[in-house]
C-alpha positions in Angstrom: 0.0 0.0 0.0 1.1 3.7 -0.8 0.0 7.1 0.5 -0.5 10.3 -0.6 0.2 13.1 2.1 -1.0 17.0 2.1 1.0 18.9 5.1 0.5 22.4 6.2 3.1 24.5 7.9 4.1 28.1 8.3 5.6 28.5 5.0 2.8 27.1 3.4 1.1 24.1 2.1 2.8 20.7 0.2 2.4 17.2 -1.0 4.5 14.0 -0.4 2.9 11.7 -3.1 3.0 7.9 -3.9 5.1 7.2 -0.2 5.4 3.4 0.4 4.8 2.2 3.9 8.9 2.7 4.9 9.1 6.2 3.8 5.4 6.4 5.5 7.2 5.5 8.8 10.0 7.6 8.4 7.6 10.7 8.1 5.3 9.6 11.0 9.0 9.4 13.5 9.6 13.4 12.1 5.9 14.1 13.3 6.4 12.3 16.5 9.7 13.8 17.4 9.1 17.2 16.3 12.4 17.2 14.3 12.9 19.6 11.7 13.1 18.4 8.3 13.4 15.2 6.4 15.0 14.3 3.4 13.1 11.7 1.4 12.3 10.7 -2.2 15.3 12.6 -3.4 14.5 16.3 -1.2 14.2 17.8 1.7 10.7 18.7 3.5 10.5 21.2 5.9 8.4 20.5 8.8 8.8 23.4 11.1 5.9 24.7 12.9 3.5 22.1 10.9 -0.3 22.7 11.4 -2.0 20.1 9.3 -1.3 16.5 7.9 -3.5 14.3 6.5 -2.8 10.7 5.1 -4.7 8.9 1.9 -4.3 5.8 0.7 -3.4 5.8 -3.2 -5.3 3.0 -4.9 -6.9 4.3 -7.5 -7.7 2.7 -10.8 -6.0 4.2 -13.6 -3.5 6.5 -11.3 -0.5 4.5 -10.5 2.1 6.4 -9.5 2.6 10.2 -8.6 4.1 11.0 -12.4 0.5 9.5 -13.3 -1.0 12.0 -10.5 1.7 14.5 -11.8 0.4 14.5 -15.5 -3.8 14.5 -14.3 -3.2 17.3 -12.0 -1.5 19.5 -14.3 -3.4 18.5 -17.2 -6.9 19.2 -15.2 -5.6 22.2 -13.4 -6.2 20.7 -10.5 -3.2 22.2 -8.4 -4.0 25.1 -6.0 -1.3 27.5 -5.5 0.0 30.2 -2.5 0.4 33.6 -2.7 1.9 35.2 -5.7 1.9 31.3 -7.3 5.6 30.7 -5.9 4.3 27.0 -4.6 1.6 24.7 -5.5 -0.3 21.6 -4.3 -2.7 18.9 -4.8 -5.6 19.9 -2.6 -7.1 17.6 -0.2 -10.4 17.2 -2.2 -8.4 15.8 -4.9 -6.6 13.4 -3.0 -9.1 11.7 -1.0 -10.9 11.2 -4.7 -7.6 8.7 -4.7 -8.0 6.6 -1.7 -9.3 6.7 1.1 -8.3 9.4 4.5 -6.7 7.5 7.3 -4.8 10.3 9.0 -6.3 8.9 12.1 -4.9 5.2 12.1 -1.4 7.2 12.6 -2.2 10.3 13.7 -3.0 9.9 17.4 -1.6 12.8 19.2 0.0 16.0 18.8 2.9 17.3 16.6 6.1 16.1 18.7 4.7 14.4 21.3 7.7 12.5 22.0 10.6 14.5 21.5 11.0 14.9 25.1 12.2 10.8 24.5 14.7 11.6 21.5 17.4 9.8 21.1 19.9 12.8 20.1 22.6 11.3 18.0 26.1 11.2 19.3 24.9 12.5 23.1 23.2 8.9 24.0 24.1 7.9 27.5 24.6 4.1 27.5 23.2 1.9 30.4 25.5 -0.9 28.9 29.1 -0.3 28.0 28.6 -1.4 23.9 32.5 -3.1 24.2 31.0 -5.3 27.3 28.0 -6.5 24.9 31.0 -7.1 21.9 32.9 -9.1 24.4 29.8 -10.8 25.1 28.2 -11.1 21.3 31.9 -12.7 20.6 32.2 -15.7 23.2 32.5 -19.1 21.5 30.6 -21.7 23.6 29.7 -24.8 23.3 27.4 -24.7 26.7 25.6 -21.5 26.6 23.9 -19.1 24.2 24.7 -15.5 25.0 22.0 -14.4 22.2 19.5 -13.4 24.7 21.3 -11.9 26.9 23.0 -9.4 24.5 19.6 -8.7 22.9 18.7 -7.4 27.0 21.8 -5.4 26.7 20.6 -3.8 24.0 17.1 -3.4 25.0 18.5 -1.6 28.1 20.5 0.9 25.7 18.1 1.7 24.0 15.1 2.2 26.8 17.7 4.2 28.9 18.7 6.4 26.3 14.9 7.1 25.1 14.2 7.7 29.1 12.0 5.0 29.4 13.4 4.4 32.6 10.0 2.3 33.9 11.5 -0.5 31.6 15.1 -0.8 33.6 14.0 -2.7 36.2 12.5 -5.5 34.7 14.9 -6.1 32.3 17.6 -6.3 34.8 15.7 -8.4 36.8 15.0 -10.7 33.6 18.8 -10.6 33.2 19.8 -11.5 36.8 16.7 -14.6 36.6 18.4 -15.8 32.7 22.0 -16.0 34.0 22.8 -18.3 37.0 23.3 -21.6 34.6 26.5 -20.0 33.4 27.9 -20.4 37.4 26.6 -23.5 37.3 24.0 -22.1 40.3 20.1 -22.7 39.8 19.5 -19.0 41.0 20.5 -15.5 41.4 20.7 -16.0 45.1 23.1 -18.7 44.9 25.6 -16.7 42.5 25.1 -14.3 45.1 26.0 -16.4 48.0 28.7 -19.0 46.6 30.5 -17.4 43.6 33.7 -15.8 43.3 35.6 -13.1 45.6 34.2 -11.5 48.7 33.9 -8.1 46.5 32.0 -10.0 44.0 29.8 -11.1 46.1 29.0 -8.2 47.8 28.4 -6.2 44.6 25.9 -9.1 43.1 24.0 -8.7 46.5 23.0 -5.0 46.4 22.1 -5.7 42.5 20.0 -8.7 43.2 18.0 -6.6 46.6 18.3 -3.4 45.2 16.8 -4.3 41.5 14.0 -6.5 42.0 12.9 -4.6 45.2 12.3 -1.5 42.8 11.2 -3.7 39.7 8.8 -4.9 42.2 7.3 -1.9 43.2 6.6 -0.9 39.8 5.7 -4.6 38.2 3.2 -5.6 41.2 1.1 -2.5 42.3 -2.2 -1.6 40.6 -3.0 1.3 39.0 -3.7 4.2 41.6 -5.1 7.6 41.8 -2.0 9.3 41.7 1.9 7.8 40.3 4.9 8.7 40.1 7.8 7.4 37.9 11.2 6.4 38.1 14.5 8.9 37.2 17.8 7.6 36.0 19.1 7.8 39.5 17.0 5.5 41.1 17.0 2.7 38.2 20.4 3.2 38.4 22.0 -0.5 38.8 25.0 0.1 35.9 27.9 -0.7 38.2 27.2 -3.8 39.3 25.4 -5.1 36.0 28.9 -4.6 34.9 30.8 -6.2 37.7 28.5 -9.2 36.4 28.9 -9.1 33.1 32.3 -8.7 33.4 32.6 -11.8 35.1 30.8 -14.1 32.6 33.2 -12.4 30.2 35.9 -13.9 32.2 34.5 -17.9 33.4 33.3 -18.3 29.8 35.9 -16.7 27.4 38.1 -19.1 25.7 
């Protein structure tokens, strides 16, 4: 299925024509995010200040492609223009004649509502230090699949750096729960109690108490009339995740 877009913003008013359901995507994360611009089908689209967007489907019989929709508008004099004629557009009366409006199946909320979440490129913070997930993604063993655990570690990157801190703690809890059979322990608590150095100990202690006391706060309490959420300070369990990590590096590495 392909779309047909009319946008509105303070400059004025534009089409993005004949957008397959990939570029669709990539122009429903600028409308999320509130970013800028977006460079697509071979130019750039401004998106500053938008005030309208609506989305049609683009099945019509005999119209195939936007040269097709090109050639009919022109043709037809279909286009509207702005002031002076400097821009023009295919009008929204023409487009829904193409398909059908479904601006809102995508359109649920307003412009941006999510750029306080953005991952800014080159300032993420990482929960998870990407070498330790390498070393990890690299082990050869014949005993264990590390798979799993490294698709966590990444899940916990990219929560932490969206600021979907409520997701921490249950993923490190599901990490600490998936791990024991490489110490040859059936649980947590027994990596905790029987495994490696005094200091090791100690540190896989406060992450086993400390994580699933807080996971379980959030994971086991009903819905109330007031919440409040976690910050990164108090889902905060980086150290020793990597005191453990570091150590499965180190009994399983070849």
């Amino acid at each position: 299925m392909n779309y047909n877009l009319f946008l509105r913003n303070q400059s004025g008013s534009f089409n993005i024509l004949d957008v397959s359901e990939d570029e669709l995507n990539k122009i429903l994360d600028v409308y999320k995010y509130g970013k800028d611009s977006l460079f697509i089908k071979g130019r750039k689209y401004w998106f500053t200040k938008l005030y309208e967007i609506q989305i049609f489907t683009f099945e019509h019989a005999e119209i195939k492609n936007e040269k097709d929709l090109l050639e009919v508008c022109a043709r037809n004099d279909l286009y509207e223009s702005g002031y002076l004629g400097i821009n023009e557009w295919i009008p929204v009366k023409i487009l829904e004649q193409l398909g059908n409006r479904v601006t809102d199946d995508f359109i649920t909320d307003d412009y941006g509502y999510l750029k306080d979440v953005r991952l800014e490129v080159g300032t993420a913070e990482h929960y998870v230090d990407p070498e330790r997930i390498d070393e990890l993604t690299n082990i050869v063993d014949d005993d264990f699949d590390f798979t799993k655990l490294t698709a966590y570690l990444k899940e916990l990157n990219v929560a932490y750096s969206h600021g979907l801190y409520l997701s921490i703690p249950p993923l490190v809890r599901a990490i600490i729960d998936h791990i024991p059979p490489v110490f040859n322990k059936a649980n947590f608590s027994d990596v905790c109690g029987s495994h490696g150095t005094h200091s090791f100990k100690e540190s896989m202690k406060n992450l086993n108490n400390s994580s699933r006391k807080i996971a379980d706060s959030f994971l086991h309490s009903h819905i109330r009339k007031r919440e409040a959420l976690p910050n990164k300070t108090q889902i905060n369990f980086k150290n020793d995740l990597d005191v453990l990590l570091q150590e499965i590096v180190r009994v399983r590495k070849k």
